[in-house]
C-alpha positions in Angstrom: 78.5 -53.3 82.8 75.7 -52.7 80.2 71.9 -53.4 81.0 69.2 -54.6 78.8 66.2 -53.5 79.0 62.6 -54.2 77.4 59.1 -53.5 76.9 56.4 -56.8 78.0 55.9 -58.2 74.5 60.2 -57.7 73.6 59.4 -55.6 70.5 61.2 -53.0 71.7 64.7 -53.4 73.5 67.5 -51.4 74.3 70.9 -51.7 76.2 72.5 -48.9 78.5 76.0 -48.7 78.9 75.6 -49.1 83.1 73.6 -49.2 85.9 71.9 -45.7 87.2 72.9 -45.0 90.9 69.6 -43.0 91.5 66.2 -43.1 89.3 63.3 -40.1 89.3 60.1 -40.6 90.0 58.5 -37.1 88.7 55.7 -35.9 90.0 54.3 -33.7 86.5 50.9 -35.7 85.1 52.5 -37.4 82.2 55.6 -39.2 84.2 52.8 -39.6 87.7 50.4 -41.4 85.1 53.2 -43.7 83.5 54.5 -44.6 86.4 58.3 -44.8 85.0 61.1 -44.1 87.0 63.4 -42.4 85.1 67.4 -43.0 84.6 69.6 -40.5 82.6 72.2 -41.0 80.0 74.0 -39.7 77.5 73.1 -40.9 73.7 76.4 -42.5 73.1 75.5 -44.8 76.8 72.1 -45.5 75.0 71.6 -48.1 72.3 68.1 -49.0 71.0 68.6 -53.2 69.9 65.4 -53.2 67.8 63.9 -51.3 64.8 63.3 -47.9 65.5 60.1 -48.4 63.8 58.8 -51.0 67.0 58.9 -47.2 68.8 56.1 -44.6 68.4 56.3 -41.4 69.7 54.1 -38.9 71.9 55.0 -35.2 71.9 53.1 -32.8 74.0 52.9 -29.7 74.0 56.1 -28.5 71.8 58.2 -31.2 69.8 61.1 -30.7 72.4 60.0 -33.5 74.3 60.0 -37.0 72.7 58.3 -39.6 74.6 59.1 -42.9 72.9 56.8 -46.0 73.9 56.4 -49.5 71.8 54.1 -49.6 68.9 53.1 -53.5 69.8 52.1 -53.0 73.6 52.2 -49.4 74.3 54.8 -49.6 77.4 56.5 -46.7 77.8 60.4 -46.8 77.1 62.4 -44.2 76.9 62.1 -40.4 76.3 64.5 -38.2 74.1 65.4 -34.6 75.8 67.8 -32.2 75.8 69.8 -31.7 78.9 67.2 -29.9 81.7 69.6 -29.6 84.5 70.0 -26.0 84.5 66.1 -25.3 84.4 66.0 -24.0 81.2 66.7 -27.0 77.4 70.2 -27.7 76.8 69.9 -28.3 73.3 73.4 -28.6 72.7 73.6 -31.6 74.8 70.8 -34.3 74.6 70.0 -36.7 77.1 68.4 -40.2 76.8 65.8 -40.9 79.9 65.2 -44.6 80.3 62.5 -46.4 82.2 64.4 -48.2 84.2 60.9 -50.6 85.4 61.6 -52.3 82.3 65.4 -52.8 82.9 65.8 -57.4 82.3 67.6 -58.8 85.7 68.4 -55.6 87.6 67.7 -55.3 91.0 65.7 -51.6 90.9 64.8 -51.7 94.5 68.3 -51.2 94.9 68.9 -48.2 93.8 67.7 -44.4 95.2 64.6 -43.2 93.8 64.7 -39.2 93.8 61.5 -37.2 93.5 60.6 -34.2 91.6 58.1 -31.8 91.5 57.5 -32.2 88.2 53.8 -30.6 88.9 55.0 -27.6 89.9 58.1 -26.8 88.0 56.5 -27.2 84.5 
């Protein structure tokens, strides 16, 4: 069953194709200072329901990272990767991490939260 999700002032919205059954909570200083927890798709499970202009991006350090957050009122949203799971970027296959705090009518204390030690593994 898909989820929508949005940002506080609705500018920016998106829609998952289902629920995560675990979210990350990583530990490195950009995720620890946004405060997301993170929940991983595939692009084709990720839509984005509102102008891709309502999104600006943050890149740090190299463009293989693309943070997204809204241009209105700055929430963090979703962040644009390829596929870490190995250790080392998976180019080939992309992934799509969503905040799921900003998930509309979803129960979030529901579902694991899985830490990583984002501080020390980047």
């Amino acid at each position: 069953m898909a989820i929508v999700g949005s940002c506080h002032c609705k500018a920016t919205v998106f829609e998952v194709s289902e629920a995560p059954q675990t979210v990350t909570s990583c530990t490195c200083s950009f995720c620890s200072k946004r405060g997301s927890l993170w929940a991983y798709y595939v692009p084709s499970q990720f839509k984005l329901l509102t102008p891709p202009e309502n999104v600006s991006v943050y890149q740090w350090g190299s463009p293989t990272v693309k943070h997204g957050f809204c241009a209105t009122c700055g929430c963090g949203t979703f962040t644009e990767t390829p596929d870490f799971s190995t250790g080392e970027p998976d180019f080939d296959n992309p992934r799509i991490s969503v905040n799921s705090r900003l998930f509309d009518d979803f129960d979030l204390g529901a579902v694991e939260v899985v830490v990583i030690d984002g501080k020390n593994l980047w």
